[in-house]
N, CA, C and O atoms as CSV, one atom per row, in Angstrom:
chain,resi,resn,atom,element,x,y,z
A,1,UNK,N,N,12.141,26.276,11.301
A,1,UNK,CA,C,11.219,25.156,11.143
A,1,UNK,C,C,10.513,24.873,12.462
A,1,UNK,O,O,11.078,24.992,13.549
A,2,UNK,N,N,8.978,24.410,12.278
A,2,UNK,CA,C,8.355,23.988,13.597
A,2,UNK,C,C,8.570,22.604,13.592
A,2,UNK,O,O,8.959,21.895,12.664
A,3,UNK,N,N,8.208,22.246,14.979
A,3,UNK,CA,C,7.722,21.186,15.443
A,3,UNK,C,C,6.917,20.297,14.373
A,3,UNK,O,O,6.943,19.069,14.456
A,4,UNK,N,N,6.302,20.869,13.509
A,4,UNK,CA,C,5.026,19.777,12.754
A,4,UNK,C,C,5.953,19.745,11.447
A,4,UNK,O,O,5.909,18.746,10.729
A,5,UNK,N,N,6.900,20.959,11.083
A,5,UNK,CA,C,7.916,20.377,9.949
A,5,UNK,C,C,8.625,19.602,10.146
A,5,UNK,O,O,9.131,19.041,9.174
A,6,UNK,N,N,9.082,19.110,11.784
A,6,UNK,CA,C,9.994,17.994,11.593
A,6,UNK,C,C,9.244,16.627,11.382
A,6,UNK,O,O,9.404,15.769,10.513
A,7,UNK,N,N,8.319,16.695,12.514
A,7,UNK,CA,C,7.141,15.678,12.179
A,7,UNK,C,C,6.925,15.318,11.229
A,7,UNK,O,O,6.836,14.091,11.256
A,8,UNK,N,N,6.712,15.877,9.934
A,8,UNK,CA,C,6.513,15.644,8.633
A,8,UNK,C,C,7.544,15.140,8.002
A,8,UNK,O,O,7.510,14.057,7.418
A,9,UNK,N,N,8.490,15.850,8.069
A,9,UNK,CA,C,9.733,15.571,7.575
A,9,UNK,C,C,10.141,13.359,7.788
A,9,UNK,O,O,10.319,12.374,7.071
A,10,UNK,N,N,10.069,13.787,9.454
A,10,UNK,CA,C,10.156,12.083,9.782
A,10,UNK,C,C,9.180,11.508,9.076
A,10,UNK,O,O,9.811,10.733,8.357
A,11,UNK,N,N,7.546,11.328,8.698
A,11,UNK,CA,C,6.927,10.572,8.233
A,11,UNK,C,C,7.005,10.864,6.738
A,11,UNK,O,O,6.346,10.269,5.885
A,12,UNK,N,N,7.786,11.739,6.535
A,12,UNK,CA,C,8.218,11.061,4.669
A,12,UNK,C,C,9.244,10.388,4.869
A,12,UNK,O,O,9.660,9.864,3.835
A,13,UNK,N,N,10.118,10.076,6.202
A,13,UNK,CA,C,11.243,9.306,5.975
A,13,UNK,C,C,10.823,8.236,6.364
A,13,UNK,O,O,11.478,7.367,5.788
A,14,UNK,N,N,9.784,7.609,7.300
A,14,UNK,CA,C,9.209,6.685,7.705
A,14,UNK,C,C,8.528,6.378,6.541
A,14,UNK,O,O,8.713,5.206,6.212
A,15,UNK,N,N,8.016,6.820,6.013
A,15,UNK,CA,C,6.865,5.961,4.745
A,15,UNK,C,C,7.944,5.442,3.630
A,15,UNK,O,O,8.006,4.279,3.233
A,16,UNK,N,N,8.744,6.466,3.218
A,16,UNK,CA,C,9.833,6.131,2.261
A,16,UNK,C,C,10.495,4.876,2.226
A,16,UNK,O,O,10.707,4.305,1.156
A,17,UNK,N,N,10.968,4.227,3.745
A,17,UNK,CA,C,11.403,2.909,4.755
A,17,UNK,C,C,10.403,2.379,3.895
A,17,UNK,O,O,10.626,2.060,2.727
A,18,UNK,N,N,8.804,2.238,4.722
A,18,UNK,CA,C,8.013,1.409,4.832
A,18,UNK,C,C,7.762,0.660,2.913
A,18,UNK,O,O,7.473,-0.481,2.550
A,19,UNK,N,N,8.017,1.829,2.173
A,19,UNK,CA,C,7.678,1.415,1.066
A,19,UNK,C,C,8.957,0.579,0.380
A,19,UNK,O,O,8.757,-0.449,-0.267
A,20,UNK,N,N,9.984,1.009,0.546
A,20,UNK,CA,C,10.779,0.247,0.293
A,20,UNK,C,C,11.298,-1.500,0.707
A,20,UNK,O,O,11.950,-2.340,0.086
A,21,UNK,N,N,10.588,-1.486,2.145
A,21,UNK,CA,C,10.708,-2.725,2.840
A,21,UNK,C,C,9.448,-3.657,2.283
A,21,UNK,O,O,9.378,-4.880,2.406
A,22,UNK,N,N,8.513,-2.830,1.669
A,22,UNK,CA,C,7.417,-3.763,0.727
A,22,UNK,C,C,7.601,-3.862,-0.652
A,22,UNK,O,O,6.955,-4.434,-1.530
A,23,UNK,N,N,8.859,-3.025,-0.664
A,23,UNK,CA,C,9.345,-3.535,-2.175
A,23,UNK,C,C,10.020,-4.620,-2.436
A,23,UNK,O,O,10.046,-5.208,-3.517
A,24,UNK,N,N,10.732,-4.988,-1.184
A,24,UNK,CA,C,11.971,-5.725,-1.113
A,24,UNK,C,C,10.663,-6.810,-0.905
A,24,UNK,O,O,10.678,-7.577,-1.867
A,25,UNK,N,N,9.805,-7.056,-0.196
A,25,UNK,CA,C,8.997,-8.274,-0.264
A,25,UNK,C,C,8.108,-8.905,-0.982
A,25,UNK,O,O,7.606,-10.015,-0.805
A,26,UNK,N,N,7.844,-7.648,-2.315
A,26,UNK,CA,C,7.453,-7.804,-2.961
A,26,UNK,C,C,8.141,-8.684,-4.118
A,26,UNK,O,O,7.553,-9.365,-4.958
A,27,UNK,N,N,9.273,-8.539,-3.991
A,27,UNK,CA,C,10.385,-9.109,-4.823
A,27,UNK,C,C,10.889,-10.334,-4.094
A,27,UNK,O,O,11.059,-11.352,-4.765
A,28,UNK,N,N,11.114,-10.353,-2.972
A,28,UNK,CA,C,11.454,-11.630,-2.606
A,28,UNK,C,C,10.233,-12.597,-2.011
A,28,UNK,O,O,10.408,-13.795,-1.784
A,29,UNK,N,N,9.086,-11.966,-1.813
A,29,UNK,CA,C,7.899,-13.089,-1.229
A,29,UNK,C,C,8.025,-14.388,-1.547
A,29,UNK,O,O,7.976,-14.649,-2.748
A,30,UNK,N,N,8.184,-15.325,-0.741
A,30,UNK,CA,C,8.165,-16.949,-1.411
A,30,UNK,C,C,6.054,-17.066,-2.081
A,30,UNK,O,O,5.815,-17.815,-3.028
A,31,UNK,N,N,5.370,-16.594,-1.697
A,31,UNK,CA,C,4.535,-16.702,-2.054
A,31,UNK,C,C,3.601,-15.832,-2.527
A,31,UNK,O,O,3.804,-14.651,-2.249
A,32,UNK,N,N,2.555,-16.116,-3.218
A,32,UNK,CA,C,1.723,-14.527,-4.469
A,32,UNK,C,C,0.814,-13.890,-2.946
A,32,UNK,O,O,0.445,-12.716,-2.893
A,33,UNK,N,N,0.553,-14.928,-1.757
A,33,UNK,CA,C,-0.063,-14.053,-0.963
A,33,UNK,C,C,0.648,-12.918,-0.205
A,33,UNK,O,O,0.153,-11.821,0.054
A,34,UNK,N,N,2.100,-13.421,0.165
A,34,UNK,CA,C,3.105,-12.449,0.946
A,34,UNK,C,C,3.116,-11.034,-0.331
A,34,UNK,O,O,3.267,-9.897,0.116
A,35,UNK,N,N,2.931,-11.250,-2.057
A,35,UNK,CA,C,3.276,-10.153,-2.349
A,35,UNK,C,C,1.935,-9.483,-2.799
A,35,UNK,O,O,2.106,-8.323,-3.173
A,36,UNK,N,N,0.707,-9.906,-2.852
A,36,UNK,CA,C,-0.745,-9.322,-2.585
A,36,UNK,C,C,-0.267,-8.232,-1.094
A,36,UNK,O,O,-0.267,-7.007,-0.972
A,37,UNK,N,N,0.058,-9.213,-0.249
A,37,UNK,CA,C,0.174,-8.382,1.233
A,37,UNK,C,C,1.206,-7.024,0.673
A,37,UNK,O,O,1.023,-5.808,0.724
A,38,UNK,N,N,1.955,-7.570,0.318
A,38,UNK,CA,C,3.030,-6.470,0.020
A,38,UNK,C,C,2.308,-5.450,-0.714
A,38,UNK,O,O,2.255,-4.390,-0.090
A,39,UNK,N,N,1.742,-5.438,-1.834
A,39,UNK,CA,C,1.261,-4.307,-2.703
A,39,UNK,C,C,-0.211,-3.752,-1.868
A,39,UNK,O,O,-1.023,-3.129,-2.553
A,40,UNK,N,N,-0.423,-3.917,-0.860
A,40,UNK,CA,C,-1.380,-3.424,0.025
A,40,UNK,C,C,-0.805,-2.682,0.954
A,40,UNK,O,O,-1.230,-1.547,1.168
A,41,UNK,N,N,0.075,-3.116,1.536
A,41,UNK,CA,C,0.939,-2.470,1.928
A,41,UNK,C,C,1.719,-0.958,1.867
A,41,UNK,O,O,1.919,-0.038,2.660
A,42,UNK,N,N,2.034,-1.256,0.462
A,42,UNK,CA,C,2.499,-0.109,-0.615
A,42,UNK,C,C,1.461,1.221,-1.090
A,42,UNK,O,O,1.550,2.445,-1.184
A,43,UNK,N,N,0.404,0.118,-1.328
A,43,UNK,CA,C,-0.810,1.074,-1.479
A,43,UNK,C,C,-1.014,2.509,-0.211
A,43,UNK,O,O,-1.037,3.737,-0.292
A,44,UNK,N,N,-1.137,1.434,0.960
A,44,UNK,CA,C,-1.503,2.012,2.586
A,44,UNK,C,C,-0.145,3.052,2.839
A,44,UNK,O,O,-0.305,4.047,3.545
A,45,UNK,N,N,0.880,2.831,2.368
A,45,UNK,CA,C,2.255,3.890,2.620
A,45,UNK,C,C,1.615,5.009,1.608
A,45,UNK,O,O,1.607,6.148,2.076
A,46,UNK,N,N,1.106,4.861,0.361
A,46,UNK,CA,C,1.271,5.950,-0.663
A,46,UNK,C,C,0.116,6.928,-0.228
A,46,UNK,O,O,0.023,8.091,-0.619
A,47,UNK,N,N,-0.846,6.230,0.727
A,47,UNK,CA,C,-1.841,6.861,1.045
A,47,UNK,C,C,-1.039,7.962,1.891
A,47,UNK,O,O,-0.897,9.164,1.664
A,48,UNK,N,N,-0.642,7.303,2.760
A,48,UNK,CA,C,0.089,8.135,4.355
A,48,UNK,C,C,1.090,9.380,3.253
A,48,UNK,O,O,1.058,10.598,3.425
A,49,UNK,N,N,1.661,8.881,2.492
A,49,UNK,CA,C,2.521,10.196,1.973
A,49,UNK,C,C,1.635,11.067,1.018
A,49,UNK,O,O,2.090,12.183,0.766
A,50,UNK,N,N,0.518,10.745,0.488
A,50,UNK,CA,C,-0.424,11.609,0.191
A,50,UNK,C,C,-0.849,12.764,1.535
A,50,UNK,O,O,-0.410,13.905,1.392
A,51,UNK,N,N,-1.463,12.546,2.472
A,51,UNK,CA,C,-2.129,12.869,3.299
A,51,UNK,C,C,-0.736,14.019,4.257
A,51,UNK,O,O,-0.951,15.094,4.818
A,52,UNK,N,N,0.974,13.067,4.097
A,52,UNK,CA,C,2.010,14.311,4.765
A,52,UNK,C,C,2.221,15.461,3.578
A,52,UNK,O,O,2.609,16.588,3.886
A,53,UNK,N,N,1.978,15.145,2.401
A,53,UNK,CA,C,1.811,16.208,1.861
A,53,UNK,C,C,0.987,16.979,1.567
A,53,UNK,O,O,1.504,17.926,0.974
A,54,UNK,N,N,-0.303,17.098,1.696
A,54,UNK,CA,C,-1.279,17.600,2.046
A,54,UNK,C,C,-1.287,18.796,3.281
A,54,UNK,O,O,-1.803,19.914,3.291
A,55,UNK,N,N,-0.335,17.924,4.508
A,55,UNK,CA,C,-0.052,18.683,5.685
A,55,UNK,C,C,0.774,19.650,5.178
A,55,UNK,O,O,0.471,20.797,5.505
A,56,UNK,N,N,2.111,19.464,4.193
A,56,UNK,CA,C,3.554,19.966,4.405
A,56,UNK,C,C,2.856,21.486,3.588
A,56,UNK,O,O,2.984,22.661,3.933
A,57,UNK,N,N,2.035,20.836,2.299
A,57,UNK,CA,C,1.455,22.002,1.369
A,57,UNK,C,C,0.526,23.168,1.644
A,57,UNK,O,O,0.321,24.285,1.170
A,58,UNK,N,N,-0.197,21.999,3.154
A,58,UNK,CA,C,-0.908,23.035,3.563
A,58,UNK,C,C,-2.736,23.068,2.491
A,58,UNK,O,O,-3.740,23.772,2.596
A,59,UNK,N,N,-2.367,21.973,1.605
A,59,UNK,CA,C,-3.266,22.159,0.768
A,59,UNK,C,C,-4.626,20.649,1.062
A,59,UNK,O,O,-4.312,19.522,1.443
A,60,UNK,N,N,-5.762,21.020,0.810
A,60,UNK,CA,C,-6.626,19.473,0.825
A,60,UNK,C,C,-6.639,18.807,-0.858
A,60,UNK,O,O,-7.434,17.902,-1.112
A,61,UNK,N,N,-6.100,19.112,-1.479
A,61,UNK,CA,C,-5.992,18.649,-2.563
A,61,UNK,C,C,-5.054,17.602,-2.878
A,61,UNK,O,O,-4.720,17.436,-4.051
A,62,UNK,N,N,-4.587,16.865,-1.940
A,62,UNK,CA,C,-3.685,16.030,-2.145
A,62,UNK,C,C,-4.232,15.039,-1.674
A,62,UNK,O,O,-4.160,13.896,-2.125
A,63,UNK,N,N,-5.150,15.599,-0.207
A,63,UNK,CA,C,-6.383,14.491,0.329
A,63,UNK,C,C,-7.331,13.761,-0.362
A,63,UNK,O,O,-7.788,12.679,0.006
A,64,UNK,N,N,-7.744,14.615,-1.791
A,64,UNK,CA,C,-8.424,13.766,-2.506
A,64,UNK,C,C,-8.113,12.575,-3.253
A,64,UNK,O,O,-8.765,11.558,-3.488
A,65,UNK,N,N,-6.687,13.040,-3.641
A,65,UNK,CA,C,-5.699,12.006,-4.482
A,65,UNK,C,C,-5.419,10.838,-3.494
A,65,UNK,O,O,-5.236,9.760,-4.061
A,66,UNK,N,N,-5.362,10.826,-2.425
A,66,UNK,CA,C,-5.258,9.617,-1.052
A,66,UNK,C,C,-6.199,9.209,-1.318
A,66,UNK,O,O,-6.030,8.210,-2.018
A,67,UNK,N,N,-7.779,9.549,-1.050
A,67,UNK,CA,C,-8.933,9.187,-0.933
A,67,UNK,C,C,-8.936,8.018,-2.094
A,67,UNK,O,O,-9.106,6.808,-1.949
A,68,UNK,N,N,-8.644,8.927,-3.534
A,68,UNK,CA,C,-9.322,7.674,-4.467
A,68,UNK,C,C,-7.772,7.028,-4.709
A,68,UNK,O,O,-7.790,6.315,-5.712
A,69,UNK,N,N,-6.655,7.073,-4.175
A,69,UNK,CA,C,-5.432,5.860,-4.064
A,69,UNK,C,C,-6.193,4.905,-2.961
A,69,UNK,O,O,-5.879,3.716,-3.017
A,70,UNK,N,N,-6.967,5.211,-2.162
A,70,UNK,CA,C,-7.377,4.119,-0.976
A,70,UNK,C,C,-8.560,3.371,-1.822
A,70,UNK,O,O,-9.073,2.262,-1.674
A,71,UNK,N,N,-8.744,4.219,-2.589
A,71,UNK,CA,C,-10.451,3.015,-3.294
A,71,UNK,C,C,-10.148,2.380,-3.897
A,71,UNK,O,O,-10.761,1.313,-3.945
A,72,UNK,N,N,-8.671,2.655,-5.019
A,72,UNK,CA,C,-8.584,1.358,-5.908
A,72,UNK,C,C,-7.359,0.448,-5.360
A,72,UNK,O,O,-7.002,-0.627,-5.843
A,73,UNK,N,N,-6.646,1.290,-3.949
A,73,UNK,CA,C,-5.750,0.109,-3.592
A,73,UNK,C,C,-7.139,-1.113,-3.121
A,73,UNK,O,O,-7.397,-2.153,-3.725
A,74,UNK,N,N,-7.759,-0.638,-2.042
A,74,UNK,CA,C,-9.121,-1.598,-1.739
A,74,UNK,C,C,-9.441,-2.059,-2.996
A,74,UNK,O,O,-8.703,-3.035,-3.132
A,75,UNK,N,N,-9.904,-1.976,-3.700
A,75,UNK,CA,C,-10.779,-2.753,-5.131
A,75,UNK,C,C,-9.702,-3.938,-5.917
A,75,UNK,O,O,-9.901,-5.053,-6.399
A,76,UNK,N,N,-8.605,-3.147,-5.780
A,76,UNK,CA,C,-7.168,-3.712,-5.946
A,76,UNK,C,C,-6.746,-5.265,-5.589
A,76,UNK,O,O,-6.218,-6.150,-6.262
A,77,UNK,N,N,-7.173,-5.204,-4.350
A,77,UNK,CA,C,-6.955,-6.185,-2.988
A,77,UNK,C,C,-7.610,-7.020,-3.283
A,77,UNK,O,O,-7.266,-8.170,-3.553
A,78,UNK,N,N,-8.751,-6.529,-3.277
A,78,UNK,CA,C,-9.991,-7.677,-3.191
A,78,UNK,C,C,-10.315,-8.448,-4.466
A,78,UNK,O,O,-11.021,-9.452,-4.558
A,79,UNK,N,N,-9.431,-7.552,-5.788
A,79,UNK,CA,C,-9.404,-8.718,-6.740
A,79,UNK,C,C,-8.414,-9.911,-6.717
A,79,UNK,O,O,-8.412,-11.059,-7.161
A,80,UNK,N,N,-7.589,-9.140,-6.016
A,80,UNK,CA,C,-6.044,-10.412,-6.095
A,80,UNK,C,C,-6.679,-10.862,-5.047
A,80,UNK,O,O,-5.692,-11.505,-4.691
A,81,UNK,N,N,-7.592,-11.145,-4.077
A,81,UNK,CA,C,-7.407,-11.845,-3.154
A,81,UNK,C,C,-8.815,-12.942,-3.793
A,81,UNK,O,O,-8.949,-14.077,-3.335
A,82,UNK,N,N,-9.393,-12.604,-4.451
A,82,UNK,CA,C,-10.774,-13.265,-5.495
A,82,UNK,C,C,-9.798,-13.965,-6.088
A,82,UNK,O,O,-9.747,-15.048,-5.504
A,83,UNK,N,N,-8.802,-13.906,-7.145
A,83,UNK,CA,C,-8.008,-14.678,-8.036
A,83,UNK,C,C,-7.220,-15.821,-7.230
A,83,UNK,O,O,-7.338,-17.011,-7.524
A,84,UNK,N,N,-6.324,-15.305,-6.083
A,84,UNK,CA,C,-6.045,-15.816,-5.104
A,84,UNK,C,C,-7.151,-17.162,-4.886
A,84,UNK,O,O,-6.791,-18.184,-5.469
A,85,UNK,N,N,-8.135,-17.231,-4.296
A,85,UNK,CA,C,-8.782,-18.127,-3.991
A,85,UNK,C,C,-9.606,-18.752,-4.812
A,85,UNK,O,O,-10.169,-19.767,-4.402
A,86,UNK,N,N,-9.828,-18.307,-6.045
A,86,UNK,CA,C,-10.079,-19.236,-7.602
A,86,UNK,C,C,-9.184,-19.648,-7.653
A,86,UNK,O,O,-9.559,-20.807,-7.478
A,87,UNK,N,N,-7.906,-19.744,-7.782
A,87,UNK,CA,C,-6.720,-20.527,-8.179
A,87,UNK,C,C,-6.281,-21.644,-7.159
A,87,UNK,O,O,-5.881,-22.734,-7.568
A,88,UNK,N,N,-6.381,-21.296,-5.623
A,88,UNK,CA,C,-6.417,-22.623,-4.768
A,88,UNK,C,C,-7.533,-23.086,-5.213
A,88,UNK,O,O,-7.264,-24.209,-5.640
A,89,UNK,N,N,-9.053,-22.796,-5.420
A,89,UNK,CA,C,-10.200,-23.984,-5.642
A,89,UNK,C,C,-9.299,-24.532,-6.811
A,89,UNK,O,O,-8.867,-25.674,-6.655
A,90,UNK,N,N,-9.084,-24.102,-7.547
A,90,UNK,CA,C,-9.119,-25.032,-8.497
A,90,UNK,C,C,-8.137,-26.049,-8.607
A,90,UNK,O,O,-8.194,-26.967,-9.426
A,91,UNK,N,N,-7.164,-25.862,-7.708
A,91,UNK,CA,C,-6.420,-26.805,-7.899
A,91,UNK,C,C,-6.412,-28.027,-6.754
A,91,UNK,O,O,-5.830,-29.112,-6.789
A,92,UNK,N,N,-7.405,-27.360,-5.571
A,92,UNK,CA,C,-7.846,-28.040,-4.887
A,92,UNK,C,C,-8.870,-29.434,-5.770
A,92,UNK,O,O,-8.644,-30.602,-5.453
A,93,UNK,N,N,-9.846,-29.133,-6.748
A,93,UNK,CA,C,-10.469,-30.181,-8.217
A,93,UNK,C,C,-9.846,-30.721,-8.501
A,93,UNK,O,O,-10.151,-31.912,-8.579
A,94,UNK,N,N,-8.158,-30.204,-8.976
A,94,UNK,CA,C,-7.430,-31.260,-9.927
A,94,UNK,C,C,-6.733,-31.920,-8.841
A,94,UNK,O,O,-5.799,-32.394,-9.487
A,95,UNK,N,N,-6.515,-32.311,-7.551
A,95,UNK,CA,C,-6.237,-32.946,-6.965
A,95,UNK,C,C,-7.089,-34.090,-6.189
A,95,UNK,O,O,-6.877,-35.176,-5.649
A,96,UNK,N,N,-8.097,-33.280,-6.429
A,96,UNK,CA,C,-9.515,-34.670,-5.951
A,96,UNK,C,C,-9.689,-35.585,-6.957
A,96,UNK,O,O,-10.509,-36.494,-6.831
């Protein structure tokens, strides 16, 4: 094994962590913004293990599958974070 197989090797064990530690916050978030953050999060790890396998395969075809996991984690985001802030206005109204 080279040098860039261990490399790899560590960042599937590093992303594997990372996704799991946004699972766990996803599940315990006291709030819907901590678990918006969290599933962005998750998104941004699945990208990174797209892109080490891409390296490990040797192939760019896995790069594409990252590419459009990054467009709808983004599109993703930006709806929960739209719903997110319709739901404070509005309850910001029923308190006025």
């Amino acid at each position: 094994m080279t040098v860039l197989d261990y490399a790899i090797l560590l960042g599937f064990v590093l992303v594997i962590l990372g996704v799991t530690l946004a699972t766990i916050r996803l599940v315990i978030g006291p709030t819907l913004a901590d678990r918006i953050v969290a599933l962005d999060m998750m998104t941004v790890q699945l990208v990174a293990f797209g892109g080490l396998a891409a390296l490990q395969a040797r192939s760019a075809a896995f790069l594409d599958v990252a590419v459009v996991l990054a467009l709808v984690g983004f599109l993703a985001t930006v709806c929960l974070a739209r719903y997110l802030e319709r739901r404070i206005l509005l309850t910001a109204e029923e308190l006025a």
